[in-house]
N, C-alpha and C positions, 0 to 999 in steps of 0.2 A: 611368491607373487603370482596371481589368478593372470593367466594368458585371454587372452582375447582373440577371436576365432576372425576370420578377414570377412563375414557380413557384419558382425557387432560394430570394428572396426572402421568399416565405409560407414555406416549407421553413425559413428560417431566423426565421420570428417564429414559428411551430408550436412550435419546440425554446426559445426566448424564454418563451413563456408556461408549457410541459410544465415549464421549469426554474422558473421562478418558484414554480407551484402546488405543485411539488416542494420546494421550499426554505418556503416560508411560508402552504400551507394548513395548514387552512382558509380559504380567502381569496374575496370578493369578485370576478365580475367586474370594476368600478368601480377596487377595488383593486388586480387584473393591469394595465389600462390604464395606472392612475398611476405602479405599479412601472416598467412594462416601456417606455413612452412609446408605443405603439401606441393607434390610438384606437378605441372601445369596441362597434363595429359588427363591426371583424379580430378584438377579442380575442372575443367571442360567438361569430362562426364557428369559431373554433379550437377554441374551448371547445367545440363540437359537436363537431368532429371526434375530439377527445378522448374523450369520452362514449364517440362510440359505437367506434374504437379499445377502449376498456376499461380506456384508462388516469387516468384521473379517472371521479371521481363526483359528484355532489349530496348534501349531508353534514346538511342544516339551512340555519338561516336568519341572519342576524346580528344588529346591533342598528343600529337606523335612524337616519340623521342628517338626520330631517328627514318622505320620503319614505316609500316602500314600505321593507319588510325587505330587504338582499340576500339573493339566496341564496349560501350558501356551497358551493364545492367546493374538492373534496381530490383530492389523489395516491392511486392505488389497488396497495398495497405489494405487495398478493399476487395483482396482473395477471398474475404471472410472477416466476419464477425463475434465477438469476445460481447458476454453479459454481465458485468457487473457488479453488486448488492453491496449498498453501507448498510450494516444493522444498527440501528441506534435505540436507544431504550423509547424514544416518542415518536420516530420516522424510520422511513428506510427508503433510501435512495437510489435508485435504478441507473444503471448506462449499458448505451450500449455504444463498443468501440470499436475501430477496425484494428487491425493490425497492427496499426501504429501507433496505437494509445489514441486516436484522435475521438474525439466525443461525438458521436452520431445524433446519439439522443439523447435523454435525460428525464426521469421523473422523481418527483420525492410522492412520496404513500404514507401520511400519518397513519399509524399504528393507534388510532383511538378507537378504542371498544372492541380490538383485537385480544384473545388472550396470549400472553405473553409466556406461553411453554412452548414446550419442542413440536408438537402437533400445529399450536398455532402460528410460531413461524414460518411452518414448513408451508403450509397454507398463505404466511403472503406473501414469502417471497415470489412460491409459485403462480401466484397473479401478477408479481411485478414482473417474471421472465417473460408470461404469456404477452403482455405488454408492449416487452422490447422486443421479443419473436414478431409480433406484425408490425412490427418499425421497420426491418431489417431490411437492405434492399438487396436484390438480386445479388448473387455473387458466386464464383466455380464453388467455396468450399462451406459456403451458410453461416450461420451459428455452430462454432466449434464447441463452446461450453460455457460454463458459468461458475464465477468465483463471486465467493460471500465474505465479507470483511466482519467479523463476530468482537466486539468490547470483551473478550476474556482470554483465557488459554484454550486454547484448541492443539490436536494433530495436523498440521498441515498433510502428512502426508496421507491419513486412514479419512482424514473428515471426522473425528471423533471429538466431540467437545468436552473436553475436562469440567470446566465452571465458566460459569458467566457470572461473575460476582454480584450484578445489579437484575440478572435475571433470572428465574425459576429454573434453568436450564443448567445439568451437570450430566455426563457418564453418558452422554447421548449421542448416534450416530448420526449427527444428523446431515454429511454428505450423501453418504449410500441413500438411507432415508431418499432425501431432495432429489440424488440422481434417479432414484427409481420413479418417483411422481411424476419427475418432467421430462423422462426421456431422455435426457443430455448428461453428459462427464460433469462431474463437482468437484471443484477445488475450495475449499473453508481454510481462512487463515486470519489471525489477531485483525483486527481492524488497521492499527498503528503500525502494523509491520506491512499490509495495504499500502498506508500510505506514504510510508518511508518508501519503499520501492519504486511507488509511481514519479516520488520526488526526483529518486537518484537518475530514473533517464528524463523526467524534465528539465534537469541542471547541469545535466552534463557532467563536466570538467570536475564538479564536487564529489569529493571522494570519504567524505568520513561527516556524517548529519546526523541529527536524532530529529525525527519527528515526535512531536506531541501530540498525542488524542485528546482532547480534554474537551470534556460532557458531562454527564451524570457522573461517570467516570474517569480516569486518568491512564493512560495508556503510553509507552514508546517504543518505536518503532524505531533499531539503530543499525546504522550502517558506517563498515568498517573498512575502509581500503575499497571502496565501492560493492564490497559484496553484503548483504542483510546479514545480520549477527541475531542468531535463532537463539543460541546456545544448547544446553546438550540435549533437552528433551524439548526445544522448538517451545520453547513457552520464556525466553529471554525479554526484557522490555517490560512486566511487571510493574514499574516503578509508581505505581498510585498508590502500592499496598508493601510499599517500603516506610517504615515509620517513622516519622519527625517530629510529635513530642509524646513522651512517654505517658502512659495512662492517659492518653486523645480519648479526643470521640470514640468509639464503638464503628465499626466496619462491617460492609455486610461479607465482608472475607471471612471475619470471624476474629480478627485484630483489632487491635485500638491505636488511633492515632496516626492512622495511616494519612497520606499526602494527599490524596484526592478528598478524603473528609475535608481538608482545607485548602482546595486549591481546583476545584468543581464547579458546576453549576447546582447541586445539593446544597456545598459550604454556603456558596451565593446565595441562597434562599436561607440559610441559616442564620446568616448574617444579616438578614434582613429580618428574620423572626424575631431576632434580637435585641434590633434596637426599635423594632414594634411598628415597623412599617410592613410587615406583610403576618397576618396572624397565627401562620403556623407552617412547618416546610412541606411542603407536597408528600404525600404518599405512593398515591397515582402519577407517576412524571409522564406517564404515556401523555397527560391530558397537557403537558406542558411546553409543549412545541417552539413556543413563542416568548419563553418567558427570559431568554437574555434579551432577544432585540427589545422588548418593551422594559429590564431595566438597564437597560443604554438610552433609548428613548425618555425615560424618567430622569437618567441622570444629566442627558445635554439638555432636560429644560430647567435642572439645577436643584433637583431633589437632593437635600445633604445626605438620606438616607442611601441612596441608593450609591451617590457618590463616593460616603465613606466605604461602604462595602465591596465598592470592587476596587479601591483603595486598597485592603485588606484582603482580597482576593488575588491584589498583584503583589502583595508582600509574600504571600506563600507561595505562589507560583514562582518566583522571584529565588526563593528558599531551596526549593526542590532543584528546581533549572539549575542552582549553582552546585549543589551536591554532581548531577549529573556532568555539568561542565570541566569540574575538578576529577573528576572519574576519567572522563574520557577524550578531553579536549578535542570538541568537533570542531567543520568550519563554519558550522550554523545549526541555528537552532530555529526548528519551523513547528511555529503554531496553529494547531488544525482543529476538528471539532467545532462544539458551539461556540466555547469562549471568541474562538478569534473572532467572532462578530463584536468584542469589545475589546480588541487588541489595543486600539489607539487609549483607549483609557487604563489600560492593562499596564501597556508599557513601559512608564515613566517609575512606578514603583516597581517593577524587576528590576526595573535597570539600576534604581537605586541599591537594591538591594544585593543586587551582582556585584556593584563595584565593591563590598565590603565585605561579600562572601567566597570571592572566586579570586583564585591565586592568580599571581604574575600578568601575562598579556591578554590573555583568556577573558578579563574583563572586559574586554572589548567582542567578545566575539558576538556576530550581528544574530538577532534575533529574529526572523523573517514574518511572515502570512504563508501558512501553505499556502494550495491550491485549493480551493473549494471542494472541487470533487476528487481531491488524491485516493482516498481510499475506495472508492467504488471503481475511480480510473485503474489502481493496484488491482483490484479484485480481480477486473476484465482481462488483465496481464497473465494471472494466472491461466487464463483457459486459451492463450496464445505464445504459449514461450516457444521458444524454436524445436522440441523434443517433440511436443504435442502438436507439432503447427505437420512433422512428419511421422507421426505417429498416429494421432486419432485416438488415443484413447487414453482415459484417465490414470493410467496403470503402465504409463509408458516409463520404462527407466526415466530417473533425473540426475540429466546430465548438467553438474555444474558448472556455473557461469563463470568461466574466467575470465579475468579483467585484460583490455587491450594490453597492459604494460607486459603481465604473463604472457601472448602471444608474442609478443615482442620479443621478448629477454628468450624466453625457451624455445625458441623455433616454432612454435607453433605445434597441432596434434599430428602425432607419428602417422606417417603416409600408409595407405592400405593399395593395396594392386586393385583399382577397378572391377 
């Protein structure tokens, strides 16, 4: 077993208590101790060091059980700033967020008449940082970095992007790349694993969800016992380009019959090519921004065509969803991307199709609306985790997130002498 040297150690009860105060301030020093299992002399120095960092503060007083009042401290949200990026094959969405996941700002940037490889993305995200850089307001620690939510398999850890199924983009670095252009630390992760994250601290209490990408593409993002589920090479969640009927459509993965062919905004256009209400599917999707809300628009003024097709759009989505349901029985299933602009029409045939494909109680299990902005919210997370909130730089060990229930049961992380 690799020993730990007592700066690694502090290093690692520092990021122990920063998460703690993060998760459950207002809080107690007394009450870090009992959380975290550290005893009460380490957590008071830390809690200095914090202070004067400018990452906590002194909030007030609490209520006494017994003794003096403690005093309470808190996490200080707008220490600094986290940037963002949803990349989508027609837009890309900008935030910028403090500390706390709270949304500062917000831009979407249609990607029309942009080229769509690794040079040209790199070019707009770097106009959309520039963006949220003069949004930013005053703050001890600035804009700490910027995370980019990518629709393929990527390295979370190198920034190296495997494939972007829907896009010209494979074998390309394109963190280092972006970090070098704009100055700042890169973090690049799945889109869907974005926004599964962003989920798991908006909902709190929810401890096992899959988030759905679903756009040009089909993406999830799963969480397991509340920690993200990568799997072994960090490219887990795949499931667009899992197949569901044999000899399908043709995939631009290189397969046929994969689940996003029918269960997309592409299928959606196919389905409509097909019953000869739209004359052919897009080629160009960059040019296509708009094209669920207008057929949702067509179908609440009672278009059959349009009606049946996302009819038929929610029978495969429907399909897919229950395979994953039966996999992994979460306690929600959240739908994000463009479709959920036509969730309410979406979802009466999932749900039919759930009850007849999805084992025992698990038929029920509720099928939500992300957030809107989860994955660009998830992105900004990355360039604010508590490792790098004391650290500063992209390259800083990752220390994993253990869940309250693990501090709880095991004591907490082994105390280090100050």
């Amino acid at each position: 077993m690799q020993s730990i040297d007592a700066p690694a150690m502090r290093r690692l009860n520092k990021v122990s208590v920063l998460r703690c105060i993060r998760s459950h301030g207002p809080i107690s020093r007394i009450e870090i101790a009992h959380r975290t299992g550290l005893n009460k002399a380490t957590v008071s120095s830390l809690v200095d060091e914090l202070m004067a960092e400018a990452l906590v503060e002194e909030v007030g007083v609490g209520q006494s059980r017994g003794g003096r009042k403690p005093v309470l401290v808190a996490f200080r949200a707008a220490a600094g700033y986290g940037i963002g990026i949803d990349v989508q094959i027609t837009h890309l969405t900008a935030t910028l967020c403090d500390l706390a996941g709270h949304v500062v700002s917000e831009r979407t940037h249609p990607l029309r008449g942009r080229p769509l490889d690794g040079p040209g993305l790199v070019d707009a995200i770097s106009d959309a940082v520039s963006g949220m850089q003069a949004e930013a307001p005053p703050s001890p620690r600035g804009v700490l970095g910027v995370g980019v939510g990518l629709p393929g398999m990527v390295d979370v850890r190198s920034g190296w992007v495997y494939q972007l199924p829907n896009v010209p983009v494979r074998d390309w670095p394109l963190g280092p790349v972006l970090s070098s252009r704009i100055g700042l630390p890169v973090w690049v992760d799945n889109d869907a694993n974005c926004g599964a994250g962003a989920e798991i601290r908006l909902r709190g209490q929810v401890r096992h969800l899959v988030y759905i990408h679903a756009g040009v593409g089909v993406g999830a993002g799963i969480v397991i016992d509340g920690a993200l589920y990568r799997g072994r090479r960090g490219i887990a969640g795949e499931w667009g380009h899992v197949p569901i009927i044999e000899r399908g459509v043709p995939c631009n993965c290189g397969g046929y019959g994969c689940w996003e062919q029918y269960a997309s905004e592409r299928a959606l256009a196919r389905y409509l090519a097909e019953s000869g209400a739209m004359e052919e599917v897009p080629v160009e999707w960059e040019q296509m921004q708009d094209f669920v809300t207008d057929v949702v628009r067509r179908a609440e003024a009672g278009a059959p065509a349009e009606r049946r097709a996302l009819t038929l759009l929610g029978h495969y989505l429907g399909l897919g969803l229950a395979g994953i349901v039966n996999a992994l029985d979460p306690d929600v299933i959240l739908l994000g991307g463009r479709l959920r602009l036509a969730y309410r029409h979406l979802l009466p045939e999932i749900r039919a199709v759930m009850r007849h494909r999805v084992m025992g109680p698990d038929k029920l299990v509720p099928i939500e609306l992300g957030h809107e902005l989860a994955v660009a919210i998830g992105a900004a997370a990355l360039a604010t985790q508590e490792d790098v909130l004391l650290s500063g730089s992209a390259e800083a060990e990752q220390v994993p997130r253990s869940t309250e229930e693990d501090e709880d049961k095991d004591g907490g992380t082994r105390d280090a002498t100050p």
